[in-house]
FIRO-327508 format. One record per residue: residue in three letters; chain; z, y, x of N, C-alpha, C, O in turn. Coordinates in nm, 3 decimals, always signed. Layout:
<pts>
PT   resn   chain       n.w       n.v       n.u      ca.w      ca.v      ca.u       c.w       c.v       c.u       o.w       o.v       o.u
PT    ALA       A         Z         Y         X         Z         Y         X         Z         Y         X         Z         Y         X
...
</pts>
This chain:
<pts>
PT   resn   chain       n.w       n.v       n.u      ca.w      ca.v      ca.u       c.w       c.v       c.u       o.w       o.v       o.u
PT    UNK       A    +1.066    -2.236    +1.170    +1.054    -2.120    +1.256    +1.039    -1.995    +1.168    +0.985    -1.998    +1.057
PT    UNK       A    +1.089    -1.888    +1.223    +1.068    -1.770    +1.115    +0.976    -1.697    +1.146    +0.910    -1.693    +1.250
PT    UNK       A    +0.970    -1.637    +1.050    +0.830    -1.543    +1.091    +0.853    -1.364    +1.033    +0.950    -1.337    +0.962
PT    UNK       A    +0.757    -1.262    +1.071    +0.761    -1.137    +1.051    +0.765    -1.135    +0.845    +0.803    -1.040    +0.777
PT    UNK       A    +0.711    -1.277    +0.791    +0.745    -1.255    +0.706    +0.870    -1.273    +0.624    +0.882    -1.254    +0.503
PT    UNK       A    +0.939    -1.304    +0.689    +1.072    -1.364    +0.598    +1.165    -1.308    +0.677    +1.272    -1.366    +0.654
PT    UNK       A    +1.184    -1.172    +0.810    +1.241    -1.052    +0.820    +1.240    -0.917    +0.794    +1.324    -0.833    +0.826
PT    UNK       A    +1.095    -0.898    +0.710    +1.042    -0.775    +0.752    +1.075    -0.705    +0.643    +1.053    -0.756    +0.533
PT    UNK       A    +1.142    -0.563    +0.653    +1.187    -0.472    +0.502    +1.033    -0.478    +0.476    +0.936    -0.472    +0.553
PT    UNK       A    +1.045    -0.494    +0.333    +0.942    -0.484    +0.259    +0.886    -0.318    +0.175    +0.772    -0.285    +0.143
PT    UNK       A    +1.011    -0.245    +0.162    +0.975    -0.175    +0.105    +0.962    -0.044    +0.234    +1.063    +0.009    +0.279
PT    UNK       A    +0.843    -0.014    +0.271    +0.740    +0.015    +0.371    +0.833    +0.193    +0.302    +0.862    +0.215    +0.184
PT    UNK       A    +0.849    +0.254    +0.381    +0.859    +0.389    +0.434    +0.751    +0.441    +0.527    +0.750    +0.423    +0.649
PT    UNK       A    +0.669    +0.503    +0.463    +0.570    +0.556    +0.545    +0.495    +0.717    +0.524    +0.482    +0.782    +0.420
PT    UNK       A    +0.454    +0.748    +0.662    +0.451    +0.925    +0.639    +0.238    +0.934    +0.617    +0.167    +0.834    +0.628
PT    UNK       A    +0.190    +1.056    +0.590    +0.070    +1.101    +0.631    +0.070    +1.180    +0.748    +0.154    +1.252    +0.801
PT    UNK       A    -0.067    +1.142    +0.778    -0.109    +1.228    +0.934    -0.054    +1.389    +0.901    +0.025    +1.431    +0.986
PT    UNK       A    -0.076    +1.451    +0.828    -0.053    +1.583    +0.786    +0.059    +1.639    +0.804    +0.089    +1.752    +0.844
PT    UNK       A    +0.143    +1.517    +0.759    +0.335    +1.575    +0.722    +0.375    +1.672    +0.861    +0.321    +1.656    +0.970
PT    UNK       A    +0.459    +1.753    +0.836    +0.520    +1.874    +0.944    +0.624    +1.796    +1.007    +0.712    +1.736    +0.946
PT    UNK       A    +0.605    +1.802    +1.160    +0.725    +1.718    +1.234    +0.850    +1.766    +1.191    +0.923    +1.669    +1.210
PT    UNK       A    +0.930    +1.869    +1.140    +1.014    +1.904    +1.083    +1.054    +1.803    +0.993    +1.151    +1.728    +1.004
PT    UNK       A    +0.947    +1.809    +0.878    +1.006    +1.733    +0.759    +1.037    +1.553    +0.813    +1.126    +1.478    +0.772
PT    UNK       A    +0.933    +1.526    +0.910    +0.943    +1.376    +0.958    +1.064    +1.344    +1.029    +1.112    +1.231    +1.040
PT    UNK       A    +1.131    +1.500    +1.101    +1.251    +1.452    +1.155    +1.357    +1.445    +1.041    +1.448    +1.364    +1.054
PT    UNK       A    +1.353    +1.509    +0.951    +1.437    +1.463    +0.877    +1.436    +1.384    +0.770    +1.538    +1.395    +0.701
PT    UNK       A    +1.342    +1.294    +0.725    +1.313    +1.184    +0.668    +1.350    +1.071    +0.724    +1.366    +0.966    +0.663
PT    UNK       A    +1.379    +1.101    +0.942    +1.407    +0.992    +1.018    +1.512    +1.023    +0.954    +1.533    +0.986    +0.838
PT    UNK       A    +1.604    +1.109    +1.035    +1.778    +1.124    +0.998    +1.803    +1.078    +0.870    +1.849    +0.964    +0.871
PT    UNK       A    +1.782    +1.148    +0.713    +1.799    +1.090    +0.620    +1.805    +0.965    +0.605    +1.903    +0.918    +0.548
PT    UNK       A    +1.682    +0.860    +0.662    +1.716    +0.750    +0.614    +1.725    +0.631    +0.705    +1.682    +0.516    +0.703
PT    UNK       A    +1.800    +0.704    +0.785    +1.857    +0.646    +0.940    +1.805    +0.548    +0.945    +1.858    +0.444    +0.906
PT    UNK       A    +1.689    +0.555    +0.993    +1.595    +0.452    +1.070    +1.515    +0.555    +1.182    +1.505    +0.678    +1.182
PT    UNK       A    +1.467    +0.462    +1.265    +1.408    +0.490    +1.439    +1.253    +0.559    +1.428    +1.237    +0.673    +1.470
PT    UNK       A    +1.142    +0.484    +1.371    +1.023    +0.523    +1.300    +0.951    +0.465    +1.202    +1.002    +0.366    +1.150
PT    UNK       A    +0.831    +0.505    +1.157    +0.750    +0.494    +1.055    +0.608    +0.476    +1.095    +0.567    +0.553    +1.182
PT    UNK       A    +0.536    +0.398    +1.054    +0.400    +0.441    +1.011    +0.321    +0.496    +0.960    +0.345    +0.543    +0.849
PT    UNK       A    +0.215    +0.509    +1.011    +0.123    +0.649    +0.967    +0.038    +0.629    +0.906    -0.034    +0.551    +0.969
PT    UNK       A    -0.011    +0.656    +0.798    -0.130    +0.625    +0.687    -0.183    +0.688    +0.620    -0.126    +0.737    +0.522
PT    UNK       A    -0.295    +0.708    +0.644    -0.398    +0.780    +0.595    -0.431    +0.746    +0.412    -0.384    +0.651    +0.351
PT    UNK       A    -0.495    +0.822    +0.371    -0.524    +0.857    +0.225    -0.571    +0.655    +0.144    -0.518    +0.595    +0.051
PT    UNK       A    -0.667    +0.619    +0.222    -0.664    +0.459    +0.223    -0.576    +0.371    +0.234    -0.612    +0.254    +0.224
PT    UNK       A    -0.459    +0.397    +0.255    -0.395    +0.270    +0.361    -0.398    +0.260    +0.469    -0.308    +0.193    +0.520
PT    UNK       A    -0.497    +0.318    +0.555    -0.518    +0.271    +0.684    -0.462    +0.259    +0.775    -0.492    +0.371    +0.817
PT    UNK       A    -0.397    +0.218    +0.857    -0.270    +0.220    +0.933    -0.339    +0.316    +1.075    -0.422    +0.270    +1.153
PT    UNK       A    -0.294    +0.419    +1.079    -0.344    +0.525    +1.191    -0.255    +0.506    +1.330    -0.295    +0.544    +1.440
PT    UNK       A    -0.115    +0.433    +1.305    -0.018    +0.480    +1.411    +0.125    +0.479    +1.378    +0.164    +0.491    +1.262
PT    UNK       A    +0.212    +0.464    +1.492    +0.360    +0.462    +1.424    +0.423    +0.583    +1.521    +0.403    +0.584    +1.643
PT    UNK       A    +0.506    +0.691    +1.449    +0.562    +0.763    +1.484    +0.725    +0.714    +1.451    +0.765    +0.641    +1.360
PT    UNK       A    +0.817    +0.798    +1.583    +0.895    +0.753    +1.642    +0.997    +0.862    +1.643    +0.968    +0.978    +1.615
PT    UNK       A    +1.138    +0.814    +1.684    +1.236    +0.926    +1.712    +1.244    +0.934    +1.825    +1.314    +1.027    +1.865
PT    UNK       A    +1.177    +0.841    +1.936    +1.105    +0.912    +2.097    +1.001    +1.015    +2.105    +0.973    +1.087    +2.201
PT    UNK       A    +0.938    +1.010    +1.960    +0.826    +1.073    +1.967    +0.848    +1.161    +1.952    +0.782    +1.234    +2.025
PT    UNK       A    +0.930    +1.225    +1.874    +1.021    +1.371    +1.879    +1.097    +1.408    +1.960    +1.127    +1.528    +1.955
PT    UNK       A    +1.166    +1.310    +2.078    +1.257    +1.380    +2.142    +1.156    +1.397    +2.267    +1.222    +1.432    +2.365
PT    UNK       A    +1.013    +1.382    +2.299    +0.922    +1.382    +2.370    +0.892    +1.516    +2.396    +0.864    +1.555    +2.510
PT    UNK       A    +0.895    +1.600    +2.286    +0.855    +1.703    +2.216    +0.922    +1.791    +2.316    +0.860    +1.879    +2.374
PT    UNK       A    +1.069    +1.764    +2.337    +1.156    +1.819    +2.371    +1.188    +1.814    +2.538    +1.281    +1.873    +2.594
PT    UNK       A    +1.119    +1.757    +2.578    +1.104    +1.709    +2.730    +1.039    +1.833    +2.814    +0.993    +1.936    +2.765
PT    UNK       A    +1.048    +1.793    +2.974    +1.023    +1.935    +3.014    +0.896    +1.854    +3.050    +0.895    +1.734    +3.080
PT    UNK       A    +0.776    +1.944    +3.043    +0.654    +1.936    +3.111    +0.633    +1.875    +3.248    +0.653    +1.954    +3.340
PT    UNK       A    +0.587    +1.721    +3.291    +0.568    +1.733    +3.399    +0.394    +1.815    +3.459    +0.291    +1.771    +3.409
PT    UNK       A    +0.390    +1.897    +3.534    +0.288    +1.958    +3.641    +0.277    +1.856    +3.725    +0.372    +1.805    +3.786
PT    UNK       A    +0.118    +1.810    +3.734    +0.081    +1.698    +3.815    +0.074    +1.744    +3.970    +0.082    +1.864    +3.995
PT    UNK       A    +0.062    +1.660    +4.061    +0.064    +1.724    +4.197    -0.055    +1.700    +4.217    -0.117    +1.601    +4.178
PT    UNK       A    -0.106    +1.820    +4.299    -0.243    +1.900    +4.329    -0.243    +1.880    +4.456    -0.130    +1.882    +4.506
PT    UNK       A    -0.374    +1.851    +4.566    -0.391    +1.892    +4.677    -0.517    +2.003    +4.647    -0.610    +1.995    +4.565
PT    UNK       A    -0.473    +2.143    +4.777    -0.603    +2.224    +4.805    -0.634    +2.211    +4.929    -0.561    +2.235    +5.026
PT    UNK       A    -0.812    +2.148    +4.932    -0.853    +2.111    +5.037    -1.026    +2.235    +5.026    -1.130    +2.201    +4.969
PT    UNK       A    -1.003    +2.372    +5.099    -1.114    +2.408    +5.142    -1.152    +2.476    +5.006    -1.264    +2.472    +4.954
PT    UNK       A    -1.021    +2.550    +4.951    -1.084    +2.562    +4.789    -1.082    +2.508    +4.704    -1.079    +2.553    +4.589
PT    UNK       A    -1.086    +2.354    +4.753    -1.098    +2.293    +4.593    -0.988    +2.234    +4.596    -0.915    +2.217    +4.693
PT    UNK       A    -0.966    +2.186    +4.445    -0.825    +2.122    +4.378    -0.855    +2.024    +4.359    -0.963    +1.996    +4.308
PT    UNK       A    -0.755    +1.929    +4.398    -0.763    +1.813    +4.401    -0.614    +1.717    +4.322    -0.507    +1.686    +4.373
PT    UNK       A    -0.671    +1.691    +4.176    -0.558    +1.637    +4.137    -0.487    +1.500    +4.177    -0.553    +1.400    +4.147
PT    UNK       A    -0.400    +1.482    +4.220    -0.359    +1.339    +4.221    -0.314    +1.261    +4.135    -0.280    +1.145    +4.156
PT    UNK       A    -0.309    +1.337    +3.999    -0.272    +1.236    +3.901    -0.347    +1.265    +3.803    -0.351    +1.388    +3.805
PT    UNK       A    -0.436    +1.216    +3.683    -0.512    +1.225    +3.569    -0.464    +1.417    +3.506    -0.367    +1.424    +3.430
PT    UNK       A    -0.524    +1.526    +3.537    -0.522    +1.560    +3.461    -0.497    +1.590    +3.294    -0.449    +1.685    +3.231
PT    UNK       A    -0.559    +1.452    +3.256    -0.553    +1.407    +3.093    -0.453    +1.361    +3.049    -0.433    +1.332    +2.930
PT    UNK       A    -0.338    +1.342    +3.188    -0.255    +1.322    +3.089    -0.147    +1.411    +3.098    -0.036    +1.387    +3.051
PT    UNK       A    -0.186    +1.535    +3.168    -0.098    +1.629    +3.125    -0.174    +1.729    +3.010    -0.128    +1.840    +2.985
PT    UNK       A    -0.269    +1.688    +2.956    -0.327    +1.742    +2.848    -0.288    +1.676    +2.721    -0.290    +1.734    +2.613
PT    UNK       A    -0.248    +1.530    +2.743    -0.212    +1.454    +2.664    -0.020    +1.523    +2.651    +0.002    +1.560    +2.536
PT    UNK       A    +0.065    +1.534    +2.718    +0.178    +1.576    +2.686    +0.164    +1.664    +2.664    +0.256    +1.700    +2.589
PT    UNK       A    +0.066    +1.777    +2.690    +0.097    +1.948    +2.592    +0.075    +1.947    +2.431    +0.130    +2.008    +2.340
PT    UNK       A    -0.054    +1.829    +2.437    -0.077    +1.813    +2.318    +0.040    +1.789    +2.227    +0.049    +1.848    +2.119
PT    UNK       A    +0.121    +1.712    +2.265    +0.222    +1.598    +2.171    +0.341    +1.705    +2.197    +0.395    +1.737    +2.091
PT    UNK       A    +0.400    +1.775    +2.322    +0.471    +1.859    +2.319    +0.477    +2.009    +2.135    +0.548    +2.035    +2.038
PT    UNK       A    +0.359    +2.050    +2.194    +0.307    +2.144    +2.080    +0.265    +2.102    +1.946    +0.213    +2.183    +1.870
PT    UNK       A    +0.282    +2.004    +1.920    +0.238    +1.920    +1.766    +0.308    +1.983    +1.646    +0.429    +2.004    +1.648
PT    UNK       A    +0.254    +2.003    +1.573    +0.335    +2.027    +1.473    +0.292    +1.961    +1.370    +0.327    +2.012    +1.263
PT    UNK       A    +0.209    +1.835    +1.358    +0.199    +1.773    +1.230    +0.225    +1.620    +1.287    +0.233    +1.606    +1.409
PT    UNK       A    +0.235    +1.537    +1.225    +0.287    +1.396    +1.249    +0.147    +1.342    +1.352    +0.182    +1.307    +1.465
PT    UNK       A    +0.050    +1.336    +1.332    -0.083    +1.263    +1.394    -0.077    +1.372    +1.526    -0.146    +1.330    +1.619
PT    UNK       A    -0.029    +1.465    +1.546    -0.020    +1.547    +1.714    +0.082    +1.455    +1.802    +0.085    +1.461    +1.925
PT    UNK       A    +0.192    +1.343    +1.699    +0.245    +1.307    +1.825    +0.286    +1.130    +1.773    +0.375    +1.078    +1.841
PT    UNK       A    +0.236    +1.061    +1.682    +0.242    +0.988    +1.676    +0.175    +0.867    +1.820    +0.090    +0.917    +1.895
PT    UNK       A    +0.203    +0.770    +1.838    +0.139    +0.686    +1.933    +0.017    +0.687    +1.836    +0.021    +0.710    +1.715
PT    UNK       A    -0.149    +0.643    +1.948    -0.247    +0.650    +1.890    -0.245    +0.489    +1.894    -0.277    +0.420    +1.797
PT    UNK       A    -0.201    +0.436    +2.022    -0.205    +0.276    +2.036    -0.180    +0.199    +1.953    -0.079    +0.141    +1.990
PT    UNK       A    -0.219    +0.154    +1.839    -0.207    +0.043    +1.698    -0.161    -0.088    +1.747    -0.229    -0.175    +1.800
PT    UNK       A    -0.034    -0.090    +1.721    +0.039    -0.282    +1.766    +0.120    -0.278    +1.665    +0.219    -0.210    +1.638
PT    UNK       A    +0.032    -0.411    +1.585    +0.098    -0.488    +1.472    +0.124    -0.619    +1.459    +0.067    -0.707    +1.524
PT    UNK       A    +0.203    -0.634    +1.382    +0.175    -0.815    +1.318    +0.118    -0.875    +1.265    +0.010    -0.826    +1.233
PT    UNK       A    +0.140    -0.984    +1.229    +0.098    -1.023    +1.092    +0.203    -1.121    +1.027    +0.288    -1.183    +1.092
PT    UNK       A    +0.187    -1.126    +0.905    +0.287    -1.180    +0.816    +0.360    -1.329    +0.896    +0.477    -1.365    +0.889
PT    UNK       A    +0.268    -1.383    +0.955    +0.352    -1.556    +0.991    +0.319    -1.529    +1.157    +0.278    -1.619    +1.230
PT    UNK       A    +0.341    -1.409    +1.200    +0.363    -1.393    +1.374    +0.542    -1.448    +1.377    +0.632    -1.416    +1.300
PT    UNK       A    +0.543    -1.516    +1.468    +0.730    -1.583    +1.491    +0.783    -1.499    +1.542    +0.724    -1.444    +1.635
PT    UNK       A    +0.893    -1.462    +1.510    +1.012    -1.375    +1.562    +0.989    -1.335    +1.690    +0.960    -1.229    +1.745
PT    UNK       A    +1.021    -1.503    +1.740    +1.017    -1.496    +1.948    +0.879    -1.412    +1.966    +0.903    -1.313    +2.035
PT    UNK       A    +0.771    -1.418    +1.935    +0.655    -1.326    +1.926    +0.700    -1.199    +1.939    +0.717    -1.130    +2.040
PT    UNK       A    +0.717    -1.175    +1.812    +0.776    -1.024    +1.760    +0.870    -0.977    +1.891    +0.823    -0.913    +1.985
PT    UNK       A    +0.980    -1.010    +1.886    +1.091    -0.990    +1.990    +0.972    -0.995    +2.125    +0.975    -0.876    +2.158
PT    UNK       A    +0.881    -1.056    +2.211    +0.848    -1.033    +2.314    +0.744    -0.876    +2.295    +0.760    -0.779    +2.370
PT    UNK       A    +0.670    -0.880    +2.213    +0.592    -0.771    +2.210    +0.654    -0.649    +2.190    +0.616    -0.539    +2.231
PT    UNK       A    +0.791    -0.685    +2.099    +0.884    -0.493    +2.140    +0.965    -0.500    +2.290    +0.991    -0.391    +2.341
PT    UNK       A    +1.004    -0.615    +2.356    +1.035    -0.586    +2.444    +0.938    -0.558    +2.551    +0.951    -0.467    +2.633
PT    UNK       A    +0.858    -0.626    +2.547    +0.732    -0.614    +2.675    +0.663    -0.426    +2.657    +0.650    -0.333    +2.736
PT    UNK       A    +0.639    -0.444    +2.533    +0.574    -0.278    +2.517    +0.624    -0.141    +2.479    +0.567    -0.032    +2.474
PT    UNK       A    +0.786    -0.190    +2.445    +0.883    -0.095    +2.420    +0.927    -0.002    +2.299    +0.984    +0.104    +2.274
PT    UNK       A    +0.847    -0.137    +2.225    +0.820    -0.090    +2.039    +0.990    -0.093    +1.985    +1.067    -0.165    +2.047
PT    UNK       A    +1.022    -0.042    +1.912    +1.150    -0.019    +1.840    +1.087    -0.086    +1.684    +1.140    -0.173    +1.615
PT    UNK       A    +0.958    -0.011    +1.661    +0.940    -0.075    +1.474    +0.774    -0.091    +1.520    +0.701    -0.023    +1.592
PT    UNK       A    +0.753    -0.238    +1.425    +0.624    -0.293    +1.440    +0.571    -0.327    +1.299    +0.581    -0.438    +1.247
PT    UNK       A    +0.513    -0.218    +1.241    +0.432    -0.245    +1.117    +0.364    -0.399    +1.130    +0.312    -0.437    +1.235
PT    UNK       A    +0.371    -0.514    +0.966    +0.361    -0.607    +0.941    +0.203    -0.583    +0.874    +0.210    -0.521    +0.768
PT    UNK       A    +0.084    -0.614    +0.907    -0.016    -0.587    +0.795    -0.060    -0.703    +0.726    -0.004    -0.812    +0.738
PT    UNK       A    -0.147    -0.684    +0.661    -0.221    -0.818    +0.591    -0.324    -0.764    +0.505    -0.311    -0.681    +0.415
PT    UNK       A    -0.414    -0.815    +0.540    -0.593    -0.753    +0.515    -0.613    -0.618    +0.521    -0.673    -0.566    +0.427
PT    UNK       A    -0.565    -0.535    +0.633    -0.556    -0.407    +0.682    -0.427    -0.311    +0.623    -0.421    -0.190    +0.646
PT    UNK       A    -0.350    -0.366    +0.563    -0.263    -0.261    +0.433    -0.139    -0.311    +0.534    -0.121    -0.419    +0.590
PT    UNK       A    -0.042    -0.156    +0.535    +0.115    -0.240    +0.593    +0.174    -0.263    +0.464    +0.192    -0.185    +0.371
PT    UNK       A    +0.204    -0.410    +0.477    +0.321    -0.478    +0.433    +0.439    -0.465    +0.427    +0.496    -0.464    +0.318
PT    UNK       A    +0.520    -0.450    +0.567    +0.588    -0.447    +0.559    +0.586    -0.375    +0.703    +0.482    -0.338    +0.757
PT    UNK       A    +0.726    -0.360    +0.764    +0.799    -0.333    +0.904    +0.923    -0.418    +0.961    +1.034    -0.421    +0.907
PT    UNK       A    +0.886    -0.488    +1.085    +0.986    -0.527    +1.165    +1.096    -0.415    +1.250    +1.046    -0.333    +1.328
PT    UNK       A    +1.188    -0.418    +1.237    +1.234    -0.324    +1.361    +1.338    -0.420    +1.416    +1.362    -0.533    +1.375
PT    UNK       A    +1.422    -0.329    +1.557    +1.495    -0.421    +1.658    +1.579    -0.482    +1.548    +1.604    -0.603    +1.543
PT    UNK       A    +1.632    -0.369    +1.436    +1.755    -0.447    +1.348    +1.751    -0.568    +1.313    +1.834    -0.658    +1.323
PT    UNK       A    +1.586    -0.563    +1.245    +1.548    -0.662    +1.162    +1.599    -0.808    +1.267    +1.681    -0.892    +1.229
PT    UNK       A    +1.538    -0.810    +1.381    +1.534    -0.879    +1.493    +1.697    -0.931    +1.506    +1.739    -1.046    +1.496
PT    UNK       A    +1.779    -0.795    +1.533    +1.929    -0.865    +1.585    +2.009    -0.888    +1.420    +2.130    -0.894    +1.400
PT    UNK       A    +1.933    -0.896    +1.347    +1.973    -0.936    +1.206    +1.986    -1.140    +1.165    +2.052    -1.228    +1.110
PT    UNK       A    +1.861    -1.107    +1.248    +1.869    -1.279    +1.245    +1.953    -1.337    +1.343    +2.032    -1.430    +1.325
PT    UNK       A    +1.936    -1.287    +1.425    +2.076    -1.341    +1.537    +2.186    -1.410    +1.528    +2.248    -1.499    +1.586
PT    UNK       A    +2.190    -1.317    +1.405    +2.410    -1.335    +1.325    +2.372    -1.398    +1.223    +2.445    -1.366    +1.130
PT    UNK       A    +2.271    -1.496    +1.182    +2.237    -1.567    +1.054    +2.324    -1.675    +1.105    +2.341    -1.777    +1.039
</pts>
């Protein structure tokens, strides 16, 4: 059976929280891949930013729908998370719009694994860790790579 370790590029492309979404979009383009992981001064794996995550940027604002009852406002949908899209809209450093949600592997997770958790959660690239450090990265390629073995 295969595992995240015996698909996964090894040689890890990865940005800091800091980097200017500018430069991250073109580090995507340059080295035509989808996204990266985010890592702090340690290693620490903070998050994986995305080329959704930039074209997010670019999206029109949804305005939640409000009822006014007697004066008061009454949101019908979380507030927070239209605080959460202005945020990521207006970002200008990689950690303003990276996903905060951390989903990884680990080195001997099986493919069929791998493959259900990007399809179920809609991951494109799934940092590989091992004793907190990324290892490596799975992405869909990696995935329809084995396919044609």
């Amino acid at each position: 059976m295969l595992t995240a370790k015996d698909i996964m590029t090894k040689e890890v492309i990865s940005v800091t929280p800091d980097l200017a979404v500018g430069k991250l979009a073109n580090l995507l383009w340059e080295k035509r891949i989808s996204g990266v992981p985010v890592i702090d001064g340690n290693g620490k794996l903070l998050g994986v930013v995305t080329e959704s995550d930039l074209i997010d940027q670019t999206k029109k604002l949804h305005i939640p729908t409000v009822l006014t009852i007697l004066d008061s406002v009454i949101f019908l949908e979380s507030p927070a998370k239209m605080d959460k899209e202005m945020k990521k809209m207006t970002g200008t450093r990689v950690i303003d719009i990276c996903s905060g949600e951390i989903i990884s592997v680990s080195e001997d997770t099986p493919v069929e694994e791998i493959a259900t958790i990007m399809s179920d959660k809609k991951i494109h690239t799934l940092p590989v860790v091992k004793k907190g450090k990324v290892v490596g990265v799975v992405g869909k390629g990696d995935i329809i790579r084995t396919l044609i073995r």
